[in-house]
Phi, psi and omega in degrees: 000335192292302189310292185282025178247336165292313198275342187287311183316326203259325184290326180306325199276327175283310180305313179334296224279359180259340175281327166278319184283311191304320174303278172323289183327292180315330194280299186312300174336295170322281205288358167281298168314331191244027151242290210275301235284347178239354192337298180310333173271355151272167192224170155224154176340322178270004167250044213268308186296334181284348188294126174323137160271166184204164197284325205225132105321103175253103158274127195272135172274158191219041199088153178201144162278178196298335177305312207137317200289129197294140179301161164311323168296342214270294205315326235258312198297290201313304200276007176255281200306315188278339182264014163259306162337291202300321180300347169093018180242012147250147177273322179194142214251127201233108193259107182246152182186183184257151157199078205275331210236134178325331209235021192212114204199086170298299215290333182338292188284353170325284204292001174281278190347286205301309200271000183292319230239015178098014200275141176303168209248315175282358165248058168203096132333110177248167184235079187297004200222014178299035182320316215211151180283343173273345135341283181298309201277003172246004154246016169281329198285308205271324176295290170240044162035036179263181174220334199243101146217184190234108192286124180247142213143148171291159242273330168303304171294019194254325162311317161304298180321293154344290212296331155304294180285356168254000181251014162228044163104356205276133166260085203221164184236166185222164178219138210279123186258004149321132191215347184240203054352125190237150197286132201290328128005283194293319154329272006140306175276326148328304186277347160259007162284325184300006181260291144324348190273310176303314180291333178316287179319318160296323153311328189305317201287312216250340208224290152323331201020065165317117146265135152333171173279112165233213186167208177307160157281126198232069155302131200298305192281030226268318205248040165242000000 
């Protein structure tokens, strides 16, 4: 009886101590990823020019309010992709969003911005289906067939975004769309979903292997 309050005892103290190290790794992982881990693949403005060209530009949608006027963030993303469009290091701006519902159409007012503000109408590609950033970045891959693109989103998101798009084949870089102040709340809540948000992602990748809403295959580049 002794014996087997010792061997229980010990398997408990051994489940504890894998449970403890298996814990740290996730923690550890998380915060290497979403501070350090891509660093070198992100650019900011003042590298604009050092940012790789790539063919494609991927904008993550980010909201709009019930007037029509684009969120800060949405808005914060569209002026960072038109102003790399214009500097020549991307070729065509490829704008994902949600429009699950008739009365709600992210890439829409994308492309009212984008084209208020000189962008050619043929070099902008919508994604109507762009719900979730693993969404987007596995119907840039199976849909429109790019593979070398530059992810634009703010500097919290970009790292989940990486991570997404280089573990499903995608060769890609991001360039940091902050352009404002944003409220320190809303901040503050942004950077912590991301952690949950990443792991979301990581099931996707590794363990669900989830598909998207996906259809034809639409290639940007199909008649150039």
């Amino acid at each position: 009886m002794i014996t087997t309050k010792k061997s229980m005892k010990a398997k408990m103290q051994k489940a504890a101590l894998v449970t403890l190290v298996g814990g740290a790794f996730c923690v550890a992982w998380t915060v290497w990823t979403l501070t350090t881990r891509y660093e070198r693949l992100m650019y900011v403005p003042a590298e604009i020019e050092q940012v790789p060209h790539k063919p494609v530009a991927v904008v993550f949608g980010a909201g709009y309010w019930p007037s029509g006027a684009l969120s800060a963030i949405l808005k914060d993303r569209l002026d960072a992709a038109i102003e790399l469009y214009r500097a020549g290091r991307v070729q065509k701006l490829l704008f994902s969003g949600d429009n699950r519902v008739v009365d709600y159409n992210e890439p829409a007012k994308m492309l009212d911005y984008a084209l208020a503000r000189g962008v050619a109408r043929e070099d902008i590609v919508l994604d109507y289906a762009g719900r979730r950033t693993y969404d987007t970045c596995y119907r840039a891959r199976d849909i429109f067939q790019v593979r070398d693109v530059v992810l634009i989103t703010q500097r919290y998101h970009l790292p989940r975004a990486l991570n997404t798009c280089n573990a499903l084949g995608l060769d890609a870089v991001g360039y940091e769309a902050d352009r404002q102040p944003y409220p320190r709340r809303d901040l503050a809540w942004y950077w912590v979903r991301e952690a949950p948000a990443l792991w979301r992602g990581w099931w996707d990748i590794y363990v669900a292997r989830t598909t998207p809403v996906l259809g034809e295959p639409l290639p940007i580049f199909s008649g150039e």
